[in-house]
Backbone as a printed PyTorch tensor [residue, N CA C, xyz], in Angstrom:
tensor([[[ 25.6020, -32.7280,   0.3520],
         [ 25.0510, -31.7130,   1.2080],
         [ 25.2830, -30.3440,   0.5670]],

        [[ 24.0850, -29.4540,   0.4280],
         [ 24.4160, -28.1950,  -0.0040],
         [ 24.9020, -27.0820,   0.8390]],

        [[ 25.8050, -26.0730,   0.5330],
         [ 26.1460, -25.2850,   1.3050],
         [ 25.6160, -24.2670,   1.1830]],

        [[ 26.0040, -23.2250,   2.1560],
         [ 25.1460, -21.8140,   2.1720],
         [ 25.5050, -21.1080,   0.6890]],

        [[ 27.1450, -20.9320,   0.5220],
         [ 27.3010, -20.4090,  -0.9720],
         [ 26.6620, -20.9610,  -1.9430]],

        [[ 26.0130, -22.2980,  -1.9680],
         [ 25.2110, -22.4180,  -3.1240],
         [ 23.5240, -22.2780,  -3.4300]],

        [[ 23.0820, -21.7090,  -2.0300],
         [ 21.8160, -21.1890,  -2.3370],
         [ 21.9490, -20.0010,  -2.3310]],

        [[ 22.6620, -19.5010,  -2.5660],
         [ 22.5940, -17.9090,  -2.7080],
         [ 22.7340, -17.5110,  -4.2950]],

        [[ 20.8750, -16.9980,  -4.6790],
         [ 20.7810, -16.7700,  -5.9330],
         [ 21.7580, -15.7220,  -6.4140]],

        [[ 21.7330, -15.5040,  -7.8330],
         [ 22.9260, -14.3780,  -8.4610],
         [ 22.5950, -13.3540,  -8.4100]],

        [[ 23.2660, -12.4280,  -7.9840],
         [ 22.5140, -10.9490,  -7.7560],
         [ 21.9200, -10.4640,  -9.6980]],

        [[ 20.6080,  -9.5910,  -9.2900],
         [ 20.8020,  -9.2760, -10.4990],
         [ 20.9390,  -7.5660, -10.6210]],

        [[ 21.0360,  -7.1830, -12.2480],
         [ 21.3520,  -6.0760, -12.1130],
         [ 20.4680,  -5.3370, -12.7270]],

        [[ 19.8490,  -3.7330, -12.6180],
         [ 18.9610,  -3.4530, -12.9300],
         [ 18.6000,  -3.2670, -14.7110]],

        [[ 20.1650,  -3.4130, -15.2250],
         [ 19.6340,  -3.6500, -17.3170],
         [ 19.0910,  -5.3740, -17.0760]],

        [[ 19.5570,  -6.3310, -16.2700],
         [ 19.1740,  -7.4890, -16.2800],
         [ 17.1470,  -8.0310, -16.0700]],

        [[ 16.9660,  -6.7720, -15.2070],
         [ 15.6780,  -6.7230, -14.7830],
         [ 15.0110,  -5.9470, -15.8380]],

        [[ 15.2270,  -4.7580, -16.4220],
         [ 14.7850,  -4.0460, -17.2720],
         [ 13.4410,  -4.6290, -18.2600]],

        [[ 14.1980,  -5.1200, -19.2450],
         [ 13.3470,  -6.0980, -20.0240],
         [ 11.6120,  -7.2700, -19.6930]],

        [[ 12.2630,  -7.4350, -18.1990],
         [ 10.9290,  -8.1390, -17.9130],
         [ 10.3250,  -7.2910, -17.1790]],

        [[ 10.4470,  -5.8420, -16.8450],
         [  9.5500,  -5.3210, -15.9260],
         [  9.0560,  -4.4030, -17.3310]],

        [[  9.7740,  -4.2170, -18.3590],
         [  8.8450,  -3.3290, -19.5530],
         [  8.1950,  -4.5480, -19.9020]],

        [[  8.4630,  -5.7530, -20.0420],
         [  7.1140,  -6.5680, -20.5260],
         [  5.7720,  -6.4300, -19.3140]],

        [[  6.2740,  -6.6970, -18.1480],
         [  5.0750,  -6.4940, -17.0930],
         [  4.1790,  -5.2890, -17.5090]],

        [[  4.7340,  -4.1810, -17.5170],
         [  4.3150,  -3.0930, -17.2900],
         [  3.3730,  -3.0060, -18.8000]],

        [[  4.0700,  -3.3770, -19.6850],
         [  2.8440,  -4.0800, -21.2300],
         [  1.5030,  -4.4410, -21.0230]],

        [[  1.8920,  -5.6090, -19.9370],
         [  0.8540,  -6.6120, -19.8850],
         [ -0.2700,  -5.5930, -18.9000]],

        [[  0.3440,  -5.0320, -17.9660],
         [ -0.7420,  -4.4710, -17.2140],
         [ -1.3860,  -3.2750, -18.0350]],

        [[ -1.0310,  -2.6590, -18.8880],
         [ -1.3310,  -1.6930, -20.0360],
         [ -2.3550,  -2.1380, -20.5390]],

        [[ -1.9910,  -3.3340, -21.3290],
         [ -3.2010,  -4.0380, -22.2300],
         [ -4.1990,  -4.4790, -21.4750]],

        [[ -4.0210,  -4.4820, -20.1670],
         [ -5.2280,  -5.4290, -19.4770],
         [ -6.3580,  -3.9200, -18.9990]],

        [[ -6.0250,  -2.8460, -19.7530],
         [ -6.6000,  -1.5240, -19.4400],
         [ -6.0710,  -0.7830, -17.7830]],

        [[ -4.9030,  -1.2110, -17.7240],
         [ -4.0710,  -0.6710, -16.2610],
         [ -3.0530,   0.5480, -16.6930]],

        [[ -3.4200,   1.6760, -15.9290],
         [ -2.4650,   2.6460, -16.0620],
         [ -1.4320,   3.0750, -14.6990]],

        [[ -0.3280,   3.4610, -15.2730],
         [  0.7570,   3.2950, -13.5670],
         [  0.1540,   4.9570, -13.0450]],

        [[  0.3680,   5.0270, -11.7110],
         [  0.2760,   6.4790, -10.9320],
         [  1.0540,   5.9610,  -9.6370]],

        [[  1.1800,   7.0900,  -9.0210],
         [  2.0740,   7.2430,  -8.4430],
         [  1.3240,   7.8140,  -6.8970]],

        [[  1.4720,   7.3060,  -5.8320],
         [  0.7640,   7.3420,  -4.6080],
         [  1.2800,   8.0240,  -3.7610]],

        [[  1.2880,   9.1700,  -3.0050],
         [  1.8980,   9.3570,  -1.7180],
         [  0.9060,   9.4590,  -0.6750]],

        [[  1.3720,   8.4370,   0.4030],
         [  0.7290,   9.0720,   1.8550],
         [  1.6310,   9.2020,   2.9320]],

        [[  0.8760,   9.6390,   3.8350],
         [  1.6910,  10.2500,   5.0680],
         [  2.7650,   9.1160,   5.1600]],

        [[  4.0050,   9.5980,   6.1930],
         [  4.6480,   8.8860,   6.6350],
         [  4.7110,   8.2680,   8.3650]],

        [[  4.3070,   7.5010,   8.1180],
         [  3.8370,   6.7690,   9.6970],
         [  4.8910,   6.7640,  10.7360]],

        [[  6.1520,   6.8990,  10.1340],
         [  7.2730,   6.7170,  11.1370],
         [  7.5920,   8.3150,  11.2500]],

        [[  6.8220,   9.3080,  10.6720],
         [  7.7030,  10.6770,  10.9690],
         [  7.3950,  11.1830,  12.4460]],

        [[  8.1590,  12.2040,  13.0450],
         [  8.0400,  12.2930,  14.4990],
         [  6.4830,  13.1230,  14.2040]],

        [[  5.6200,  12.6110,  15.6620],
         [  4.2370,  13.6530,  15.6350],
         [  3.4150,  13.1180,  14.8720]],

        [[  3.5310,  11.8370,  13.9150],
         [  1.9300,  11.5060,  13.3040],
         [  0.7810,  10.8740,  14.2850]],

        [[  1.6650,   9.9910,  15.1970],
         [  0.5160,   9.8590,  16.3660],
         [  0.2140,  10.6170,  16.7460]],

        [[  0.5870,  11.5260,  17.1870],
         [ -0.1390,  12.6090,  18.1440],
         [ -1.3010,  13.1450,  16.9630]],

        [[ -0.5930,  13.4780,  15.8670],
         [ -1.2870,  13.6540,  15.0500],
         [ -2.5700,  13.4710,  14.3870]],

        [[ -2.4880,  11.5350,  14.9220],
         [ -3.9420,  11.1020,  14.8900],
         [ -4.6610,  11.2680,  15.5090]],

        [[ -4.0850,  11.2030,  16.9370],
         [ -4.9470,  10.8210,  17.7170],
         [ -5.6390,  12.2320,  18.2680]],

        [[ -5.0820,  13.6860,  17.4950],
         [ -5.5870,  14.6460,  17.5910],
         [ -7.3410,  15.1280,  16.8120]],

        [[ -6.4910,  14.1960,  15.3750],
         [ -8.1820,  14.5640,  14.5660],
         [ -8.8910,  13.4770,  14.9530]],

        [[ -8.4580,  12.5960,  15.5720],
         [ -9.4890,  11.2520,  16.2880],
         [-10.3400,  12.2060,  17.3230]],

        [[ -9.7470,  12.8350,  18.1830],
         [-10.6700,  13.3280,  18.8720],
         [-11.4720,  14.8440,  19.3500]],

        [[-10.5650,  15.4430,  17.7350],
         [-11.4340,  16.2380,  16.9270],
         [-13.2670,  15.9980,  16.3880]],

        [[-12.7390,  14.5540,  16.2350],
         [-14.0690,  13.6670,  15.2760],
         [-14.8910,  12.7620,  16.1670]],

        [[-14.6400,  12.6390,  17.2740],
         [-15.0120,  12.0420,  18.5400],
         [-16.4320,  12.0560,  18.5100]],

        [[-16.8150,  13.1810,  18.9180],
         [-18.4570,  13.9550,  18.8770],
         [-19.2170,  13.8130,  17.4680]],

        [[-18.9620,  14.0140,  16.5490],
         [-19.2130,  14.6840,  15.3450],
         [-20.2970,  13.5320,  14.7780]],

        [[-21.5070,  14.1360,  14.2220],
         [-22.5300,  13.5200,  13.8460],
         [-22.4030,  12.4950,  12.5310]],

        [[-22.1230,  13.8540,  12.1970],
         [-21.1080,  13.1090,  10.7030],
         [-20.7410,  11.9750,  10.1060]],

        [[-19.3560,  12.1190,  11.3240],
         [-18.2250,  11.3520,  11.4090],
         [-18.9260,  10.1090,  11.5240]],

        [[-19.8040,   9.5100,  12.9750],
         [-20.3960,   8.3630,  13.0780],
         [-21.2380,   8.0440,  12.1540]],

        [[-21.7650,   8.8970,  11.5910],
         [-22.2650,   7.9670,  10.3950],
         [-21.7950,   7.2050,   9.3360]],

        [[-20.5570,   8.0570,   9.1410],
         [-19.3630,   7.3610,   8.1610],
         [-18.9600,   6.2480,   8.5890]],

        [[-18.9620,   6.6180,  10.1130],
         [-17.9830,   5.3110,  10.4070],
         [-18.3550,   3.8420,  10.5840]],

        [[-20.3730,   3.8950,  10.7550],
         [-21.2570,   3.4810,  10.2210],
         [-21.1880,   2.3900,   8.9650]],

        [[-21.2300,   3.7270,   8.0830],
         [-21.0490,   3.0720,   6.7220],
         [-19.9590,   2.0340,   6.6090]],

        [[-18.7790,   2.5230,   6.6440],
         [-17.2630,   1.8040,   6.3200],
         [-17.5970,   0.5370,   7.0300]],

        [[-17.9750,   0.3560,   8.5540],
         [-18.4620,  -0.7950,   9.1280],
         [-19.3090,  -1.8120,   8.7590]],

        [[-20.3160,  -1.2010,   8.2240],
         [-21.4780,  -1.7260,   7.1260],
         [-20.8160,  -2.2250,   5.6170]],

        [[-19.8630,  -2.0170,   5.3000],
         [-19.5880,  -1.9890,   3.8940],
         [-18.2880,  -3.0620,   4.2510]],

        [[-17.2720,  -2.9190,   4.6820],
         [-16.6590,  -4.0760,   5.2800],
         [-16.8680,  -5.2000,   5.4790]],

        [[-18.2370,  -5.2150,   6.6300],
         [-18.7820,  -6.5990,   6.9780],
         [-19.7780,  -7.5830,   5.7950]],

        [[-19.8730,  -6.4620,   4.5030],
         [-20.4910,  -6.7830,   3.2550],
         [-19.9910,  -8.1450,   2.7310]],

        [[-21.0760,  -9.2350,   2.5850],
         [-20.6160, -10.1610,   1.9340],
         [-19.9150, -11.7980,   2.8140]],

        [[-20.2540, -11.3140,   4.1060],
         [-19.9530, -12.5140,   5.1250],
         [-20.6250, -13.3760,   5.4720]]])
């Protein structure tokens, strides 16, 4: 019977990881992949709901807007 101490993989350490994440990061290179770096809002900060739901109904009316929202709907359901 196995015990809990023996499924518990070995921690690793980050020179241990090193090596195979510069090979990853190779492979995605050569495959014509370049790294960047993303920020978006933070969903848990205090006030982003309100936040949304402010330019939500900023955009409520807006001629625009429904047409976009149109599109994205149209372009989504693409291919079903």
């Amino acid at each position: 019977m196995l015990r809990a101490k023996e499924l518990v993989m070995p921690a690793q350490t980050a020179a241990s990881r090193a090596p195979r994440m510069k090979q990853y990061r190779e492979r995605l290179r050569a495959a014509g992949l370049r790294p960047i770096q993303l920020w978006v809002p933070d969903t848990r900060a205090p006030g982003f709901s309100a936040e949304c739901r402010r330019q939500s109904a900023a955009l409520a009316d807006d001629m625009a807007e429904a047409d976009t929202a149109a599109f994205i709907e149209a372009a989504g359901a693409w291919g079903e």
